[in-house]
C-alpha positions in Angstrom: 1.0 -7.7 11.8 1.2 -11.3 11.6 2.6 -12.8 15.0 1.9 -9.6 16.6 -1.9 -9.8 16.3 -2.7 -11.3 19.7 -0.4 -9.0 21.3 -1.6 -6.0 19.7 -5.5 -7.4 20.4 -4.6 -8.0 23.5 -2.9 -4.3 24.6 -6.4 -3.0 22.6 -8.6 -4.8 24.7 -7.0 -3.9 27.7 -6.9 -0.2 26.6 -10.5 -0.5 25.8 -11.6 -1.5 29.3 -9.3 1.0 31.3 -11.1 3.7 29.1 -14.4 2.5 29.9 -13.4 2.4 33.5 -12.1 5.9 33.4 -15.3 7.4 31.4 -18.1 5.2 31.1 -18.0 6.9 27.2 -19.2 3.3 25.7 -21.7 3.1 28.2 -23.4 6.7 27.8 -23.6 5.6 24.3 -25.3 3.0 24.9 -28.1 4.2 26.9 -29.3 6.9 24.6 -32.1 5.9 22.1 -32.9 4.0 18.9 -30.3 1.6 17.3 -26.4 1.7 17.1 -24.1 2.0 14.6 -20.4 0.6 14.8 -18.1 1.4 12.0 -14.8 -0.6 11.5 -12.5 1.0 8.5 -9.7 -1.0 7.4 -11.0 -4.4 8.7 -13.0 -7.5 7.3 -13.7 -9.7 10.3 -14.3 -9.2 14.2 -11.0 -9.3 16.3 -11.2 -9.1 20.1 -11.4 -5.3 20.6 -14.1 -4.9 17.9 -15.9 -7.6 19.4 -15.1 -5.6 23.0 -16.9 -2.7 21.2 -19.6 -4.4 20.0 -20.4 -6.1 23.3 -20.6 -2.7 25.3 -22.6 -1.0 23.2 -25.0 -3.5 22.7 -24.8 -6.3 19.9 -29.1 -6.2 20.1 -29.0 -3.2 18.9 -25.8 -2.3 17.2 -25.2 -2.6 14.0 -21.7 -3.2 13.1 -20.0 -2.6 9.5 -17.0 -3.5 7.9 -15.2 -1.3 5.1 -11.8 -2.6 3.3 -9.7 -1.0 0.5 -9.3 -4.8 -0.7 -12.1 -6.8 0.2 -12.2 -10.4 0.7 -15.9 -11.2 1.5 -18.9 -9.7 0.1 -20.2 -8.3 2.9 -17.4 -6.2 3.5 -18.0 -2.5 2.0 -14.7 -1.5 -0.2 -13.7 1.7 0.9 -10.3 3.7 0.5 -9.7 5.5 4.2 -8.8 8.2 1.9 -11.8 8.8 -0.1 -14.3 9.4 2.7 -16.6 11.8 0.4 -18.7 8.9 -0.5 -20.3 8.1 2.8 -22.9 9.8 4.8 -22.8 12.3 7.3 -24.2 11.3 11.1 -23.7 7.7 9.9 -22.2 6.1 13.0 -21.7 6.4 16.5 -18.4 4.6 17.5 -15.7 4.8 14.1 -12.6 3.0 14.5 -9.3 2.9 12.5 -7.6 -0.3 13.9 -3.4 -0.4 12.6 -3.9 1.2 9.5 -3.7 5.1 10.3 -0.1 5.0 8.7 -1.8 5.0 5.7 -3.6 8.2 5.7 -2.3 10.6 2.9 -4.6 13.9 4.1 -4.9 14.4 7.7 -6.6 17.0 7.6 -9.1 15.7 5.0 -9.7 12.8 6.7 -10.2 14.2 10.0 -12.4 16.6 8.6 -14.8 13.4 7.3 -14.6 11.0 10.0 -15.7 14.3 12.4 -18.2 14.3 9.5 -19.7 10.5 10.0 -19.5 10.3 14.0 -22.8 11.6 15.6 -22.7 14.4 17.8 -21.2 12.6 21.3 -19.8 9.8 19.5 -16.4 8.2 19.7 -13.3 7.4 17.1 -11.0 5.0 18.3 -7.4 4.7 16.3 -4.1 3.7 17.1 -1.2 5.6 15.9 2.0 3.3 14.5 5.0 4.8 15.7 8.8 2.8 14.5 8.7 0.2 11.9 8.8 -3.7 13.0 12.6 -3.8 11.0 14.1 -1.0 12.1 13.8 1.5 14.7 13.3 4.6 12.4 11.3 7.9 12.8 10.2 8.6 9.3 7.7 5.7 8.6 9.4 4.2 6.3 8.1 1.5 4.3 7.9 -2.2 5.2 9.0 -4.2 1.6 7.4 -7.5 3.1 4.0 -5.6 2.9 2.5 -6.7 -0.3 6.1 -7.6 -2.0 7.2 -3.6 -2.2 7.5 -1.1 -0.7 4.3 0.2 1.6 4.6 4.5 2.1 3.3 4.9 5.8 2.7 8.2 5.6 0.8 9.8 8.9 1.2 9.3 12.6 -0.1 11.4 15.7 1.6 12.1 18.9 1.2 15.0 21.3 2.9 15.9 24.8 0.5 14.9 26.9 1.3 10.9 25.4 4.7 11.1 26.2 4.4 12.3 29.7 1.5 9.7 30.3 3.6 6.8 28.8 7.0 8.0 29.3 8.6 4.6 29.5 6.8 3.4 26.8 8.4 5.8 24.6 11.8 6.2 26.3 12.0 2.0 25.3 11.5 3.2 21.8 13.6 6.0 22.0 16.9 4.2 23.1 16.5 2.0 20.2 16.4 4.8 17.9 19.4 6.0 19.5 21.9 2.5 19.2 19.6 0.6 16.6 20.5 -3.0 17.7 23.5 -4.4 15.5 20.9 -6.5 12.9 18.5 -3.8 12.1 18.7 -2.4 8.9 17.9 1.5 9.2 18.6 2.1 5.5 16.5 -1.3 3.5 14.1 -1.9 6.6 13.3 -5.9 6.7 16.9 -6.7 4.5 19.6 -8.3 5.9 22.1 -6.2 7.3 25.9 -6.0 5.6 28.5 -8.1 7.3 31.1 -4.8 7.6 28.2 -3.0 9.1 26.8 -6.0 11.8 30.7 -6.1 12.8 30.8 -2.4 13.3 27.7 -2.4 14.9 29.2 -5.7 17.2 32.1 -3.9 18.1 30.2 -0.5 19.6 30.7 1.7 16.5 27.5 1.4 15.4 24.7 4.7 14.3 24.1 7.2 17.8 21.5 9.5 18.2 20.8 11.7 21.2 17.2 11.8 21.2 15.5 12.3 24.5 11.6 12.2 25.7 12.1 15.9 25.6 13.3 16.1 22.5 10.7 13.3 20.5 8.2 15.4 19.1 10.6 17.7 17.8 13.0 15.4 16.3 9.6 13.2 14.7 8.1 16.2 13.3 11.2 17.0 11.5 12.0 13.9 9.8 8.4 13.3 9.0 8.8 16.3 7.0 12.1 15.9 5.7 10.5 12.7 4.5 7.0 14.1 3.0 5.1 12.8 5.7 2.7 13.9 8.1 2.9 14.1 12.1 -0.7 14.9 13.2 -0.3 17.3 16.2 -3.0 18.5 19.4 -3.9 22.3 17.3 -5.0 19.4 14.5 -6.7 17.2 15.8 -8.4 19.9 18.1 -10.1 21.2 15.2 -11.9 18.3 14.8 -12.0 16.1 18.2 -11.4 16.1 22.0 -9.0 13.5 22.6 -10.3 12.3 26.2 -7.4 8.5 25.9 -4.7 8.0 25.4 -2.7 4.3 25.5 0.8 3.2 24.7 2.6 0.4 24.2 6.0 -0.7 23.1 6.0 -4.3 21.2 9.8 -4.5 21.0 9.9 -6.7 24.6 7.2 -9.1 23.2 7.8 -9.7 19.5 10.9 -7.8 19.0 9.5 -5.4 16.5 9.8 -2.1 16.5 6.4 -0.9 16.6 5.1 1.6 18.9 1.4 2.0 19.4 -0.2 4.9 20.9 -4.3 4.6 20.8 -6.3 7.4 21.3 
């Protein structure tokens, strides 16, 4: 995410302790017996909230582990999010999947083996990408400055109780979906927009959409299908956890991207 980072570290950090407050989840973990396991998929360093993590449960006794589809240092374990087979079961007791859930191409394959490696009263911690830095779209499409081409986010996860919780979180998101600012290229996200079309878009005859809150989840899981892409939803994910948190936040007023987190 670039310049985003410290915003996005931040808003996890800060999610993180109103969680803890709420539950005391990180705690209870703590205090049971033997040593700790922290698992950190899709990452190859500590950031704040991992290190947040890894302070409550206990770095004494905590053991934390890296895994990365691309590795960078040899102590980082190379491991695809979506080839979970190879890993143990009861391997962990906190998992997390830090802005790279959009990447997921099974959900219900990889919910099935991340339920798999958490020990019984454990804890996953992801955050769900919603909107595309570019361009305020509902598909996931992909962002070409990722990697030079084109990147397929594939999988995102929403349910109602998010968008009543965080309503003006998502209603921020929504409007822009709605009236796509007048440089935002909805068609080649991260290309400049045509001159014709900026002038259209100047002079109020831009795209319009009448999306409302009540209407999101509706209007998402269509186009995610329409697109081949997956919008994990509560009968889902209840197969496999108990989401007890959620957190949202909209990064449009900070860094003027699109993205919309919600962590759960």
């Amino acid at each position: 995410m670039g310049v985003s980072d410290r915003y996005h570290f931040a808003w996890l950090c800060e999610a993180l302790d109103r969680f803890e407050d709420e539950t005391g989840h990180l705690a209870a973990i703590r205090r049971g017996s033997g040593d700790l396991a922290l698992w950190c998929l899709g990452e190859q360093r500590v950031n704040p909230p991992i290190a947040y993590l890894w302070e409550a449960l206990g770095r004494e006794r905590t053991r934390a582990t890296f895994f990365d589809k691309f590795p960078t240092d040899p102590a980082v374990r190379a491991q695809d999010i979506d080839a979970l087979e190879n890993l143990p079961d009861n391997a962990c007791d906190v998992l997390t999947l830090f802005r790279a859930s959009m990447f997921i191409t099974d959900p219900p394959v990889f919910l099935a083996h991340v339920r798999r490696l958490v020990r019984p009263g454990g804890l996953v911690l992801i955050d769900w990408l919603h909107g595309l830095s570019d361009a305020p779209v509902l598909d996931l499409r992909g962002d070409p400055r990722h990697g030079g081409s084109s990147t397929p986010f594939m999988t995102t996860y929403a349910d109602p109780e998010a968008l009543a919780d965080f309503s003006a979180e998502f209603e921020r998101f929504i409007r822009h979906v709605n009236r796509p600012p007048w440089w935002a290229n909805l068609e080649r996200p991260g290309a400049p927009l045509p001159l014709a079309e900026r002038v259209k878009r100047l002079l109020g005859r831009g795209p319009r959409r009448a999306i409302s809150l009540a209407t999101y989840l509706e209007t998402l899981r269509a186009e995610l299908a329409r697109a081949g892409k997956h919008l994990i939803e509560p009968g889902l994910m209840e197969q496999h956890f108990k989401v007890v948190f959620r957190h949202a936040r909209y990064f449009y007023p900070l860094v003027k991207k699109f993205n919309l987190y919600l962590l759960t």
